[in-house]
N, C-alpha and C positions, 0 to 999 in steps of 0.2 A: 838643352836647346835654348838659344837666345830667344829674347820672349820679341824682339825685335826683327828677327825672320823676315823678309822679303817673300810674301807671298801676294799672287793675282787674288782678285777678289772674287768669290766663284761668279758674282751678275757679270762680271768684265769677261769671263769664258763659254758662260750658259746662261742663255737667257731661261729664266725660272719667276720673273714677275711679282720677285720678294717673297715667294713662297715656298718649300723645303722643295730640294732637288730630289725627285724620284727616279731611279734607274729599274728598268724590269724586264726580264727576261728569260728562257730555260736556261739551266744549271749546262746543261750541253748541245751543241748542233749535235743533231744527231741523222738530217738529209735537209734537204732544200726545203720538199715541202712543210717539214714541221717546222722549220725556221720561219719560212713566210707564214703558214698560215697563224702561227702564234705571235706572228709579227701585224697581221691585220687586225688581228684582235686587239691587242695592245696598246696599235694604234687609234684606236677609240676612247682611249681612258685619255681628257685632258688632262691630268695632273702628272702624265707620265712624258718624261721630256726623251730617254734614251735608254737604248735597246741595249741590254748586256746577250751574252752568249760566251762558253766556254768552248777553245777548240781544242786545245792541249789540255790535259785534264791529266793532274799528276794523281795516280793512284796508288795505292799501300800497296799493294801485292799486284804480279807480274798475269798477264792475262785477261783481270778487268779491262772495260772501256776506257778507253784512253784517250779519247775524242777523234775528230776527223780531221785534225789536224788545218794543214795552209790550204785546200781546196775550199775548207769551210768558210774561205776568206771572200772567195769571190757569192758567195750566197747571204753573205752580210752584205754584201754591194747591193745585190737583187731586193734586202731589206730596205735600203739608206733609199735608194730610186723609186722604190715603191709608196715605202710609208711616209720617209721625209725625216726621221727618227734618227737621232745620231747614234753611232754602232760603238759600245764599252768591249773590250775582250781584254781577258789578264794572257801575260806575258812570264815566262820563267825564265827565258834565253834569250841571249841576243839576236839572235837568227829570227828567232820570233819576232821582236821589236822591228828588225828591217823589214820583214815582211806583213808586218804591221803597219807602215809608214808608208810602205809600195803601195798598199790598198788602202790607203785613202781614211784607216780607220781613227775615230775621233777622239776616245781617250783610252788609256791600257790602265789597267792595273797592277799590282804585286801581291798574288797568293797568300796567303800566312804560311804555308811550309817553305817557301823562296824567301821570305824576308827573314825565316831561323837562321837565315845563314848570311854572312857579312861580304862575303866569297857572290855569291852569286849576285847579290844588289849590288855589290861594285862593279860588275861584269855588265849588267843591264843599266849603269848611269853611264859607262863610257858607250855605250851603244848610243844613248838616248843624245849625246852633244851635241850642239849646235842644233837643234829640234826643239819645237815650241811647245808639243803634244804635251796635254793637260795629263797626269801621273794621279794615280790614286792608289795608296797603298794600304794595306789590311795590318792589320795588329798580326804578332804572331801568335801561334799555336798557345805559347806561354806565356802566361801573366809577367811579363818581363817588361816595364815601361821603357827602360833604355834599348830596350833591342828595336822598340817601334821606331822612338827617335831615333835611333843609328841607321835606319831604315832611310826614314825621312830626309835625312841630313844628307846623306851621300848621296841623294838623287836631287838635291836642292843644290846641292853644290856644283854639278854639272851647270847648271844654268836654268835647271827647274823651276820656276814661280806658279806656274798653274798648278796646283798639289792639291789632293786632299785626303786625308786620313779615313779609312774607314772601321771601322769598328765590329769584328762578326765574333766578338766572344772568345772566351780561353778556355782550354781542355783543363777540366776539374777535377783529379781523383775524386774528392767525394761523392755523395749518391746525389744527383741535382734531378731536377726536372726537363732540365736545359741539355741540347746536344752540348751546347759551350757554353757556359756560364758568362753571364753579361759584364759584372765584375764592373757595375758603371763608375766607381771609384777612378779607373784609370784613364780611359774617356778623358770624365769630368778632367781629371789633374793634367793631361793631356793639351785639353781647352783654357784651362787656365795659365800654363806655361809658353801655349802658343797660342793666343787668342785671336791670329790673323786667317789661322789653318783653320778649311773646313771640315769638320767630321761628320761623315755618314754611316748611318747605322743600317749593317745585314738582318734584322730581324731571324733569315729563310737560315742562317748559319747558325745563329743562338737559338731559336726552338727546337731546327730536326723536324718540325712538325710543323700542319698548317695552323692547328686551333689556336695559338699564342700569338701568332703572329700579328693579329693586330694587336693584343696588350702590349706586348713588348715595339711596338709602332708607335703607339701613342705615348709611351714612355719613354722614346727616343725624342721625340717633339717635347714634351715637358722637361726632357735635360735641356731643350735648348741643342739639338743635334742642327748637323743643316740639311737633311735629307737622308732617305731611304734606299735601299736596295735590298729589292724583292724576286727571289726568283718566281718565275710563272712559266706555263707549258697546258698547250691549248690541250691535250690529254695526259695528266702526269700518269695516269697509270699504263702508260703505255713508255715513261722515260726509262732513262740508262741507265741515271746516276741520281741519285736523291731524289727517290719519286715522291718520297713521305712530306717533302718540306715544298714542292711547288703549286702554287696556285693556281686556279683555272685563273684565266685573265674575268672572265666574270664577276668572280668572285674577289679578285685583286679591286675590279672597279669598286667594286663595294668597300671592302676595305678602306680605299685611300677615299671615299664619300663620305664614311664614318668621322673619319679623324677629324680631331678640333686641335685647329693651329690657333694657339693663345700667343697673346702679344707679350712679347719680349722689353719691351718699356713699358715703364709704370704711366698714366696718364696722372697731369699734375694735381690733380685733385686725390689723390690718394697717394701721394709723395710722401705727404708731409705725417702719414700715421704708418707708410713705410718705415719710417724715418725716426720714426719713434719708438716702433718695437724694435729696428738694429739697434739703436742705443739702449734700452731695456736690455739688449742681451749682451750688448759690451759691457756694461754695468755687471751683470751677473756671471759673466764670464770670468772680468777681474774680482771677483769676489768669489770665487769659483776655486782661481789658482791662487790667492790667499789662504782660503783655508786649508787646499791641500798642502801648500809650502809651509803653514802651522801645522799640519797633520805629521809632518814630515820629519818636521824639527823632534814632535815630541819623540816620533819612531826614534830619532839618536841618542834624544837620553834613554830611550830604554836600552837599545843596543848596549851605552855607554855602564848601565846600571848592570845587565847582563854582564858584561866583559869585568867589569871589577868584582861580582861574587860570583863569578865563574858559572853561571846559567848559560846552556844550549841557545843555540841563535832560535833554532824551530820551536814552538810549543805546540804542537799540531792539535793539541783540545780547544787551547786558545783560538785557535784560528777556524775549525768547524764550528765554534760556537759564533765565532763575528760569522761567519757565512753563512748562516744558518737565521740568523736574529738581523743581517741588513738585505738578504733576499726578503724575508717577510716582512723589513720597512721598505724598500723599494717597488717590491709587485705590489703593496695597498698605496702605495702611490701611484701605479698608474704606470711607472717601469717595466719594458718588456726583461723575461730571463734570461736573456741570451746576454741583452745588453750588461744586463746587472753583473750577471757570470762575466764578462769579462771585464769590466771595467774592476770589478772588483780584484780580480785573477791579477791586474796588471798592476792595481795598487801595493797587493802582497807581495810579487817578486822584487818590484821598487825596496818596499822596507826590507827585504833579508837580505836584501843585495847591500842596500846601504849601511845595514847591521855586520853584512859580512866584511866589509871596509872598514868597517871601525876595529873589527877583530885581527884582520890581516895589518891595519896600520902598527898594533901596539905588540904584533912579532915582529913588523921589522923596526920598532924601535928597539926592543931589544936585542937586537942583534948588530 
């Protein structure tokens, strides 16, 4: 993505008063009255600017809930007139997008299982042409940065400028604690490549659950997020679909009373010892890759010392014993094991690799 993107600025589309956009709402309509009445409630939290609601609700297998579809449409109207709240609903079809536009609704989003596929966000950007409606699109299922960009891109390219990226985590084979794994890495590189795009963090998609939900809240605001999306449902144990992860609005109000929004500029009186620990770490940073680019060197002459008296690239004692003797100098320094274990990991495949180069060079000079 160009880091020069033509994007609206979210104050120029939602007025939010310089403070992180909140969106909140049940996971699904699921009648009139639990829309309204989780819509009064909601209505009560000032830090909550708009209503989400799912009507089409794509499900894994044939027979779940599948939402209430376009009637649910006119019972967001009943919301917007009532509360005053702007009305979010995600989109997977075009069909949906027009009948999204017919009702008056204020901004859509794109799924994480519709943005897996290139086929379907193309179909929903030629829907969306000539139309000003603010787009907010989710990461997919998969830790795949280019698949979110290719997301973004092609509904930008219609004539999109109101945009914002939201962020609800990626499905993890490993054992996490996390329905999705937050994986803020790609966020973060996300923010840095397009630093005009805002990103909003799902919390209610990466816990699964409500207990987290403010941790993982208040660490969206310390990335530097530009706002939240929470589901809520005035009795989740009576919902359809993800009863585990929605909030009483109550208890949402509390939540977003907790949070502490830290300021995002430095004030100039603590500039200047900013400013001084970055350069302290540029300093050690190139002194850093100095000595691994000497580290590196030496690894050739061994290689090279190897290859001419015919020694094995591996010494695999050699190498438990370094592993063994720089985990116990890194954990009494204060080095977590994981980090140690891998940085170390990635230093070793470096030298066999570069040992194995030197080996494969000197068959094909003889040949």
């Amino acid at each position: 993505m160009s880091t020069d993107i033509e994007i609206t600025s979210l104050s120029d589309w939602i007025f939010t008063d310089g403070k992180p956009l909140v969106i909140a709402g049940p996971c699904s309509a699921e009648s009139e009255d639990q829309l309204l009445q989780t819509a009064r409630e909601i209505a009560k939290i000032p830090q909550v600017q708009v209503f989400r609601s799912g009507l089409w609700k794509p499900r894994t297998r044939p027979g779940e809930f599948e939402g209430v579809g376009q009637k649910g449409l006119k019972w967001l109207q009943k919301v917007k007139q009532e509360t005053g709240l702007k009305l979010a609903i995600e989109v997977a079809k075009p069909e949906h997008v027009e009948k999204t536009l017919e009702h008056g609704i204020d901004i859509i989003w794109l799924g994480a299982r519709t943005v897996v596929n290139p086929f379907s966000v193309q179909e929903i950007a030629e829907a969306l042409k000539g139309n000003d409606i603010p787009v907010l699109v989710k990461n997919p299922i998969n830790p795949d940065l280019n698949l979110w960009v290719g997301a973004i891109e092609r509904i930008h390219a219609v004539g999109i400028k109101k945009m914002a990226a939201v962020h609800r985590g990626f499905h993890y084979f490993e054992r996490s604690p996390f329905r999705n794994a937050p994986m803020w890495e790609i966020p973060i590189e996300l923010k840095r490549i397009a630093p005009s795009l805002p990103i909003i963090t799902d919390p209610s998609h990466i816990c699964g659950n409500t207990e987290m939900i403010p941790s993982i809240s208040q660490k969206a605001l310390d990335f530097e997020m530009d706002g939240l999306m929470i589901e809520s449902h005035f009795d989740p144990t009576r919902a359809l679909t993800d009863a585990s992860q929605q909030l009483r609005p109550k208890s949402l109000g509390i939540l977003l009373n907790d949070l502490v929004i830290r300021e995002k500029s430095i004030d100039t009186e603590f500039y200047s010892k900013f400013e001084e620990l970055r350069t302290e770490i540029d300093k050690l940073d190139g002194e850093l890759l100095q000595i691994l680019a000497s580290r590196l060197k030496i690894i050739d002459e061994i290689g090279q010392f190897k290859k001419e008296n015919h020694i094995t690239i591996l010494q695999m004692k050699r190498w438990v014993g370094i592993l063994e003797d720089r985990m116990a100098q890194g954990t009494h320094l204060g080095l977590k094991k994981d980090f140690l274990q891998s940085l170390l990991a990635l230093i070793h495949e470096e030298s066999i690799q570069r040992q194995s180069d030197i080996f494969t060079e000197s068959k094909k000079k003889k040949r």
